[in-house]
C-alpha positions as CSV (number, residue, x, y, z in Angstrom):
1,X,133.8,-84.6,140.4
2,X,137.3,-84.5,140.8
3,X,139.3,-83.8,137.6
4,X,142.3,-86.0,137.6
5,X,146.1,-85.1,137.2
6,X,146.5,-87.1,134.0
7,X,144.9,-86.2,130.9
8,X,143.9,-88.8,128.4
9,X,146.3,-88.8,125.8
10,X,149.2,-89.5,129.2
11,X,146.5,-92.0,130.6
12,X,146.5,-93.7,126.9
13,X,150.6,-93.5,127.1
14,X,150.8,-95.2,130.6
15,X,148.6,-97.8,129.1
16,X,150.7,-98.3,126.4
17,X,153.8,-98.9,128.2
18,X,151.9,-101.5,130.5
19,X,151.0,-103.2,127.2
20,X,154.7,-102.9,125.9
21,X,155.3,-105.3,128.8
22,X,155.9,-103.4,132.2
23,X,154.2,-104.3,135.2
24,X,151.4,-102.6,136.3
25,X,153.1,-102.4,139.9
26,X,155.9,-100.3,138.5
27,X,153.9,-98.3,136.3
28,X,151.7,-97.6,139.5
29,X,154.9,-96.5,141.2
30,X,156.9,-95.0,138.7
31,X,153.6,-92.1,138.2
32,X,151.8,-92.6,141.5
33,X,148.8,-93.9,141.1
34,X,147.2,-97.0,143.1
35,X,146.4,-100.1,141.4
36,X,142.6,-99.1,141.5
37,X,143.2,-96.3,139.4
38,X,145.2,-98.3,136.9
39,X,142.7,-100.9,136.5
40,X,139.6,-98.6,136.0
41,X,142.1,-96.3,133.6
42,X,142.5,-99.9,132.0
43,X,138.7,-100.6,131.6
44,X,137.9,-97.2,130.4
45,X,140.5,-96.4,127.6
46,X,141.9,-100.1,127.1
47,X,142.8,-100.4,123.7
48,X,141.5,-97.1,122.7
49,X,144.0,-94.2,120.8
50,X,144.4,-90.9,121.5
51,X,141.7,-89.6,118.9
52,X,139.3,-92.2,120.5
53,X,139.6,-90.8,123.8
54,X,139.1,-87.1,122.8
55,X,135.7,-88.9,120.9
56,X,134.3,-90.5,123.8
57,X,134.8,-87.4,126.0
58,X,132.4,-85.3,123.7
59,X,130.2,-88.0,123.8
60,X,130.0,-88.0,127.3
61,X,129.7,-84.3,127.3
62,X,126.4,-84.4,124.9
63,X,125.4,-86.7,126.3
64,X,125.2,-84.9,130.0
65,X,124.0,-82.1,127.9
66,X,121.2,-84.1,126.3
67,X,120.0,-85.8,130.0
68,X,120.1,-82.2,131.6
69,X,117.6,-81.0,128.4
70,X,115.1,-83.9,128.9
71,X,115.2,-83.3,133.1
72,X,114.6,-79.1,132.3
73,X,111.5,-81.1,129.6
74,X,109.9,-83.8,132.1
75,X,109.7,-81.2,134.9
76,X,108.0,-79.1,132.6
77,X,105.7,-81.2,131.2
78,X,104.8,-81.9,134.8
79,X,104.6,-78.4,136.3
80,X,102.0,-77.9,133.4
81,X,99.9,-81.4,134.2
82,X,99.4,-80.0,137.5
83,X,98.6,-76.9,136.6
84,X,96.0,-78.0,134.3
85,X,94.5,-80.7,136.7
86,X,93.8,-77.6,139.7
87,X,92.2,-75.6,136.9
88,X,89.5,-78.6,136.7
């Protein structure tokens, strides 16, 4: 995945300003970013301060942590169901 240029605590800042009453046009253009980006930066970390940002991003990062332990798990468990159904 491609890191971005902003980190969250300027994302949060930029989001803030919009909020403080510029346009989401000139914000776009004033730090170059398209009006995509802006919108999904919106829906993402809307509301949200810089200490809630840095929570959800270590959430996100167990979390990936956790899925990757139950895939390593499942195939286990399977490796050894078909091990155990040749030996029969």
């Amino acid at each position: 995945m491609k890191r971005s240029r902003f980190t969250e605590e300027q994302i949060i800042g930029i989001l803030k300003e919009h909020q403080a009453g510029l346009g989401a046009k000139e914000l776009c253009r004033k730090y170059g970013v398209s009006d995509a980006t802006f919108y999904k930066w919106r829906a993402k970390f809307g509301g949200m301060e810089v200490s809630d940002a840095k929570k959800l991003k270590a959430l996100e990062a167990e979390n990936t942590k956790l899925k990757k332990l139950l895939a390593e798990q499942m195939m286990d468990v399977s490796t050894l169901k078909e091990m155990l159904g040749k030996n029969f």
